[in-house]
C-alpha positions as CSV (number, residue, x, y, z in Angstrom):
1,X,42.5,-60.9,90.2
2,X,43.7,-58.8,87.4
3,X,43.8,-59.2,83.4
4,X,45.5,-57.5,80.9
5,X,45.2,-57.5,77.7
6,X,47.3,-55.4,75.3
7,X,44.2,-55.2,72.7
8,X,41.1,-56.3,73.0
9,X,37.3,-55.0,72.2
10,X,35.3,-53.9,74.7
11,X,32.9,-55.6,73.6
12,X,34.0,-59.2,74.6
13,X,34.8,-58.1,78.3
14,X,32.0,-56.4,79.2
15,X,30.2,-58.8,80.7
16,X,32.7,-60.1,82.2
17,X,34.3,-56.4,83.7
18,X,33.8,-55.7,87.6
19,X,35.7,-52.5,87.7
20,X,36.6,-49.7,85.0
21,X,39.1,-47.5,84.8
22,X,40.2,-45.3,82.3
23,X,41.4,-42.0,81.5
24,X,37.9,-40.5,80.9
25,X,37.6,-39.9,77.0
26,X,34.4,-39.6,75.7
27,X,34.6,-43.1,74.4
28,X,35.5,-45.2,77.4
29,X,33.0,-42.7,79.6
30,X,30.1,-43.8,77.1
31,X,31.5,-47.6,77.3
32,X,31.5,-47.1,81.4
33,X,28.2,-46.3,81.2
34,X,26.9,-49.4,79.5
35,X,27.5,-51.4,82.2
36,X,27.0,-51.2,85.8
37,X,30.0,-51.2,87.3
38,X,32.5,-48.8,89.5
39,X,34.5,-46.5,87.8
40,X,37.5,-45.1,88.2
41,X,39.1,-41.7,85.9
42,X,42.5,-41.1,85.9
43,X,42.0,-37.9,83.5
44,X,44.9,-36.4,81.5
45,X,43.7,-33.0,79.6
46,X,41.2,-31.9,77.6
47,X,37.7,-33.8,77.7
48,X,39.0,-36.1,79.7
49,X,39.0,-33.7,83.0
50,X,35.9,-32.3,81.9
51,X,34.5,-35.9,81.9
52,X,36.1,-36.4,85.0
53,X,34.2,-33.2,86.5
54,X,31.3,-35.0,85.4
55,X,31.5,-38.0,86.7
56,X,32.3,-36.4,90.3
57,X,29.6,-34.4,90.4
58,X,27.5,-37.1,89.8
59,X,29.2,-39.4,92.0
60,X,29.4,-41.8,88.9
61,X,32.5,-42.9,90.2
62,X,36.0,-41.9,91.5
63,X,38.4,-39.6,90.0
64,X,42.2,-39.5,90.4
65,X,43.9,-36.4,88.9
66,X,47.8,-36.7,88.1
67,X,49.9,-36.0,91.0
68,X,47.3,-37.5,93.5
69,X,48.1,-41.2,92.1
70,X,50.7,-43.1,94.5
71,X,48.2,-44.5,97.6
72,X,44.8,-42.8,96.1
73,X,45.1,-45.1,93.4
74,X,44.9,-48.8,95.7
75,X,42.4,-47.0,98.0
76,X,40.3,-45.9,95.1
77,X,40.4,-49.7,93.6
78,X,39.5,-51.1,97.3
79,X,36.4,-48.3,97.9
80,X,35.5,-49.4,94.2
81,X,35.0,-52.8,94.8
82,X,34.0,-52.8,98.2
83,X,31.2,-49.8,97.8
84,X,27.6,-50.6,95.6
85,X,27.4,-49.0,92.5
86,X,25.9,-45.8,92.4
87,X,21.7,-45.7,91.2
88,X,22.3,-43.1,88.6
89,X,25.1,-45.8,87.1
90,X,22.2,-48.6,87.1
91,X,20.1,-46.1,85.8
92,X,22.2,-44.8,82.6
93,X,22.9,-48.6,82.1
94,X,19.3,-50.0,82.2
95,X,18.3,-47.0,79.5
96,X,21.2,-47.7,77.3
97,X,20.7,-51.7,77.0
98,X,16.7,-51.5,77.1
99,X,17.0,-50.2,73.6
100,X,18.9,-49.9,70.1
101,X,22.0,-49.1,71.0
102,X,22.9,-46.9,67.8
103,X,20.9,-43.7,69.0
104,X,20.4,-44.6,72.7
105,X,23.9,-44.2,73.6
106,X,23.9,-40.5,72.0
107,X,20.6,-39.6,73.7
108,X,21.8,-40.5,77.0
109,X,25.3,-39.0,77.1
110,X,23.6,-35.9,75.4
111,X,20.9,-36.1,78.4
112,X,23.7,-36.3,81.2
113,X,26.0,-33.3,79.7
114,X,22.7,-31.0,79.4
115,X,21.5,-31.2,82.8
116,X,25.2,-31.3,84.7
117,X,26.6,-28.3,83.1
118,X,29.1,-27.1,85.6
């Protein structure tokens, strides 16, 4: 099953979220990553393809670039839900809620982007 929403905050939903997929800004990366879930990036330009390079290489989740969308999208969605979520995801997650979230987030996204440079 499937919601929409047209707006809502992230933070109501994320307990409740089984699969994410975005377009891979900075933000909804870093809101990704505080939960343990599949993800899915469906990058558009800028930091959202380098994201996307990211989260490839560190098989984080799935990434769709433009152009490759018409069947890789469902099969994506099905090897999503169907496949566990990768370690490093459960890992990033358990070190962002185990503490204040203010500075943790930061530390951890900082962490990942120094030791994946491309």
């Amino acid at each position: 099953m499937i919601y929409y929403k047209p707006l809502v905050c992230f933070e109501d939903i994320e307990s409740k979220i089984s699969l994410y997929i975005s377009h891979g800004g900075n933000g909804s990366i870093y809101q990704a990553m505080s939960q343990p879930v599949p993800l899915i990036v469906i990058p558009a330009f800028f930091e959202q393809e380098w994201n996307a390079h990211r989260v490839k290489k560190l098989n984080l989740g799935q990434v769709i670039f433009p152009g490759e969308m018409d069947d890789e999208i469902f099969t994506a969605i099905h090897r999503a839900i169907s496949e566990r979520v990768p370690e490093i995801s459960e890992t990033i997650q358990k070190r962002i809620s185990s503490q204040n979230l203010s500075g943790i987030i930061q530390n951890a996204v900082h962490d990942w982007f120094e030791n994946t440079r491309l």
